[in-house]
N, CA, C and O atoms as CSV, one atom per row, in Angstrom:
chain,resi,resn,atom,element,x,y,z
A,1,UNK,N,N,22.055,1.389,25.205
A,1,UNK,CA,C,21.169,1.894,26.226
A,1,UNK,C,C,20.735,3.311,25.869
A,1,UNK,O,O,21.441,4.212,25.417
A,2,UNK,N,N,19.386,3.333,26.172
A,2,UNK,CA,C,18.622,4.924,25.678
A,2,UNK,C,C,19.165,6.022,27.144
A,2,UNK,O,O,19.430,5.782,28.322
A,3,UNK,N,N,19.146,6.865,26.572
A,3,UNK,CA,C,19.111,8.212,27.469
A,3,UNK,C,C,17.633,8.614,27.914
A,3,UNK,O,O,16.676,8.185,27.268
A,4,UNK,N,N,17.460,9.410,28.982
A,4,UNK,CA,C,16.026,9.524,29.466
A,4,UNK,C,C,15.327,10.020,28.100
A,4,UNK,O,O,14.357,9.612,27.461
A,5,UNK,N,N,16.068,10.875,27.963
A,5,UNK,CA,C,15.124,11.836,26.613
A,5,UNK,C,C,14.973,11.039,25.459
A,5,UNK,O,O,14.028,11.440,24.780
A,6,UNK,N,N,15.550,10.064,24.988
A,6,UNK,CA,C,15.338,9.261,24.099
A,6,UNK,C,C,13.821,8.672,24.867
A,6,UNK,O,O,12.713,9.022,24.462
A,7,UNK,N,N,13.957,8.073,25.605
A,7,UNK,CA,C,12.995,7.250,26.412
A,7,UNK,C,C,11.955,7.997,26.350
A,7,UNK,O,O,11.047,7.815,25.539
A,8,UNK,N,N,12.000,9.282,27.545
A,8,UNK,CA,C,10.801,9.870,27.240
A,8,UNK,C,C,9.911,10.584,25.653
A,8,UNK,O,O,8.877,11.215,25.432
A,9,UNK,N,N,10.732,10.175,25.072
A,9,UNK,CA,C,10.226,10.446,23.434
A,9,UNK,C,C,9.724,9.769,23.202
A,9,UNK,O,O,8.596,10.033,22.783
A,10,UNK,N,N,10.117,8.484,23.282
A,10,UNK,CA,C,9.310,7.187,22.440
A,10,UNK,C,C,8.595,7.168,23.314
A,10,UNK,O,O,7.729,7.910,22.852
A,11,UNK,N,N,8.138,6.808,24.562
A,11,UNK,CA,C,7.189,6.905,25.462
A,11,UNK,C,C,6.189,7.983,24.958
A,11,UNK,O,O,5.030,7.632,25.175
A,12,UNK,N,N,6.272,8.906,24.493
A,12,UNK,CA,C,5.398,10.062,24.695
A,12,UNK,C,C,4.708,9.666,23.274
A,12,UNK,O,O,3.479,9.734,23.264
A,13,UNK,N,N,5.408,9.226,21.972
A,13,UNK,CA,C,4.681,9.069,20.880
A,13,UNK,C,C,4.013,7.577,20.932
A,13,UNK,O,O,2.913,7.366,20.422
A,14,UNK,N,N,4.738,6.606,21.560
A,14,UNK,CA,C,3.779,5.768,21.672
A,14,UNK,C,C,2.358,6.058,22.133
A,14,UNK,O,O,1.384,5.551,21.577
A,15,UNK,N,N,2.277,6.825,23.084
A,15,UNK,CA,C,0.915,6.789,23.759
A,15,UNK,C,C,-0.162,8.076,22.730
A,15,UNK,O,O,-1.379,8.262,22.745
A,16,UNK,N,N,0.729,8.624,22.086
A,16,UNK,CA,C,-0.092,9.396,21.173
A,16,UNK,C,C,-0.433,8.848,19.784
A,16,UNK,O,O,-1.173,9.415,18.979
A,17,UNK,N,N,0.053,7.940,19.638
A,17,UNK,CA,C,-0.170,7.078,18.584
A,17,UNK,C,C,-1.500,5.913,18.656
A,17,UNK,O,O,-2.285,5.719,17.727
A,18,UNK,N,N,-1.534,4.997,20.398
A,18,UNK,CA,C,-2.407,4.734,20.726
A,18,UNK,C,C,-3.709,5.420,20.842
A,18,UNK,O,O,-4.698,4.811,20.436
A,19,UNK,N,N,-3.882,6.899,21.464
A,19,UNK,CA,C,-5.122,7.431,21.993
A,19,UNK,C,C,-5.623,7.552,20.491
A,19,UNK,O,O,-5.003,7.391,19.440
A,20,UNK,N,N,-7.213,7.955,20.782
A,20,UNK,CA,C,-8.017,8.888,19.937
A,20,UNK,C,C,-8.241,10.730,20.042
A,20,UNK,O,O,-8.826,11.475,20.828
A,21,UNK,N,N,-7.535,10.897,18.959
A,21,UNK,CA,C,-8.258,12.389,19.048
A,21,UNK,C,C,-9.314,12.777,19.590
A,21,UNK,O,O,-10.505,12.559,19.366
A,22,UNK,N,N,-8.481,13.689,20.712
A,22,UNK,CA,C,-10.005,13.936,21.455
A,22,UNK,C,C,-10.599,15.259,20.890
A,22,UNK,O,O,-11.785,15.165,21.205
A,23,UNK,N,N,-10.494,16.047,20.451
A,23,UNK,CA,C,-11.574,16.973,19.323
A,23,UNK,C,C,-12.122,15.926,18.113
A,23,UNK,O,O,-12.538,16.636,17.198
A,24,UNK,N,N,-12.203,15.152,17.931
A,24,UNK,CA,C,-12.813,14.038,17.197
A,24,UNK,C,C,-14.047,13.902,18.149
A,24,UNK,O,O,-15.187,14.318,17.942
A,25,UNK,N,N,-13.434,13.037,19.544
A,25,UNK,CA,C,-14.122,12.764,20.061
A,25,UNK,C,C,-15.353,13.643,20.735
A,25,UNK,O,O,-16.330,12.937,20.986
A,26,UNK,N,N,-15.491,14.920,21.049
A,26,UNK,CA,C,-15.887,15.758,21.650
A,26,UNK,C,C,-16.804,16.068,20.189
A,26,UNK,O,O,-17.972,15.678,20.170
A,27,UNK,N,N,-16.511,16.430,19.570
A,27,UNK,CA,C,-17.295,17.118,18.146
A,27,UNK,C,C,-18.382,15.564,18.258
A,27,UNK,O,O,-19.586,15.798,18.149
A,28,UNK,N,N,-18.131,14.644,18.384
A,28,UNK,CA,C,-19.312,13.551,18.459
A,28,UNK,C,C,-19.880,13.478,19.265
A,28,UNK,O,O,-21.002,13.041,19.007
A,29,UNK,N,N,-19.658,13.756,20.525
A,29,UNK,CA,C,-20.443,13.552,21.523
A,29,UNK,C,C,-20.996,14.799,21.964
A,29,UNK,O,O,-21.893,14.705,22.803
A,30,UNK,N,N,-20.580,16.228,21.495
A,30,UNK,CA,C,-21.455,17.172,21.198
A,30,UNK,C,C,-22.142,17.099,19.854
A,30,UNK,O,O,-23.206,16.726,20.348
A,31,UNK,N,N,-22.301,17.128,19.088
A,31,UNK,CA,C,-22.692,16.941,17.839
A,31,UNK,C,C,-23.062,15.847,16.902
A,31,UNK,O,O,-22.768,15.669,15.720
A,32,UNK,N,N,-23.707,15.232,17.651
A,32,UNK,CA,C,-23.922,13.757,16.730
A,32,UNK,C,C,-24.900,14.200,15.626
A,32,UNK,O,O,-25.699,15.136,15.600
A,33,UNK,N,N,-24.586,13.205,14.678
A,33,UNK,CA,C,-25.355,13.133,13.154
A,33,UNK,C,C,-26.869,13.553,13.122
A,33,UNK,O,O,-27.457,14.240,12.287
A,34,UNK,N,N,-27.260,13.046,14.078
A,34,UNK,CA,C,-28.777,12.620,14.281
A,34,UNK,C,C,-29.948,14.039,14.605
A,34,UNK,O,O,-31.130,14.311,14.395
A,35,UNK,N,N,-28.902,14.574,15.148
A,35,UNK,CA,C,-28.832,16.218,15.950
A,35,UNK,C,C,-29.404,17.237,14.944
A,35,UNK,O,O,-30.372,17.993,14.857
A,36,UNK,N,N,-28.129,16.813,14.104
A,36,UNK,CA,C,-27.599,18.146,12.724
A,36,UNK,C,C,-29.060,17.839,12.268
A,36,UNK,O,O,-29.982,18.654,12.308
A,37,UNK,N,N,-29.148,16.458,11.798
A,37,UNK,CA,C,-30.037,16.402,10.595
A,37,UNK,C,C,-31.469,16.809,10.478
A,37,UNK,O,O,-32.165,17.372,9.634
A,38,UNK,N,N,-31.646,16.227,11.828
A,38,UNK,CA,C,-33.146,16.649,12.486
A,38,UNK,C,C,-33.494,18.080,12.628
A,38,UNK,O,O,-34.689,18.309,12.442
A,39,UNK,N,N,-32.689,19.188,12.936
A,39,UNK,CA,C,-32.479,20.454,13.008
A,39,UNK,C,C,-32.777,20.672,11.767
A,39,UNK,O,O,-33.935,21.012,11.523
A,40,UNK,N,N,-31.556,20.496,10.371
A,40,UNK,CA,C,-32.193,20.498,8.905
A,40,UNK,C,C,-33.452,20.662,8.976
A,40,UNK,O,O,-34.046,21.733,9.095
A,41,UNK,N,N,-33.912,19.561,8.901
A,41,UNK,CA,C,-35.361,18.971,8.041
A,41,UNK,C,C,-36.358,19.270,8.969
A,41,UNK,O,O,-37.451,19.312,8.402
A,42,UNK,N,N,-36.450,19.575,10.585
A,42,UNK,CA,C,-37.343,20.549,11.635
A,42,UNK,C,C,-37.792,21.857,10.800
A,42,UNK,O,O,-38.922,22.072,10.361
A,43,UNK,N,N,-36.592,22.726,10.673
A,43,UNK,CA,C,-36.648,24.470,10.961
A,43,UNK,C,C,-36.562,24.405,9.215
A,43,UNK,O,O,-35.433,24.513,8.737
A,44,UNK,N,N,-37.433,24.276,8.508
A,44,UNK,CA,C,-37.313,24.918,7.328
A,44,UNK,C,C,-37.685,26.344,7.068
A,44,UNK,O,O,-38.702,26.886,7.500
A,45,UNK,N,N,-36.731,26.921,6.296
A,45,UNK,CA,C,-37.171,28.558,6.675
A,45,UNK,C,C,-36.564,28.801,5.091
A,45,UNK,O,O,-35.818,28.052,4.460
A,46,UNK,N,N,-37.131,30.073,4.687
A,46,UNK,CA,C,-36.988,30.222,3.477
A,46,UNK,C,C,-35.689,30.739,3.249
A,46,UNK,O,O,-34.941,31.172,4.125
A,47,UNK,N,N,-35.323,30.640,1.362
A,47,UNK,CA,C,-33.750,31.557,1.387
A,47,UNK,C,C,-33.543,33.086,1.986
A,47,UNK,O,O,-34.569,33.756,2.093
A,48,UNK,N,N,-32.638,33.516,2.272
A,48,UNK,CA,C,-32.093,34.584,2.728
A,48,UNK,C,C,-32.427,35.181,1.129
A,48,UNK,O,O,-33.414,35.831,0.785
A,49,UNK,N,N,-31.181,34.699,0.221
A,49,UNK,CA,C,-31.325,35.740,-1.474
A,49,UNK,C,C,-32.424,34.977,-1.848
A,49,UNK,O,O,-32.867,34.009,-1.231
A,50,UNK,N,N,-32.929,35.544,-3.086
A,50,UNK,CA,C,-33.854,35.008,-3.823
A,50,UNK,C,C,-33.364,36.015,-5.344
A,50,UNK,O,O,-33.080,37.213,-5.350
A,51,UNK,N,N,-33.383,35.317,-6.212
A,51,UNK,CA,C,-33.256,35.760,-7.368
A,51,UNK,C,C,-34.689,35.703,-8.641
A,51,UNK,O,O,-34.525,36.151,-9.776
């Protein structure tokens, strides 16, 4: 038989093992692909250095 703290351990990594990273998630749903790229290829502006 487990002790609470055993219990609440495995309990606690199970469910972190299940979820998704939520800074994963957030960086996508602020920042989707589609966003970045369009911004790119919109605002072309010349180099800063030039050699």
């Amino acid at each position: 038989m487990r002790g609470f703290t055993q219990t609440f351990h495995f309990w606690k990594e199970n469910k972190r093992a299940q979820s998704v990273p939520l800074n994963a998630f957030l960086t996508y749903v602020t920042l989707p692909w589609w966003s970045i790229a369009k911004d790119l290829l919109d605002h072309r502006e010349g180099p800063i250095l030039t050699f």
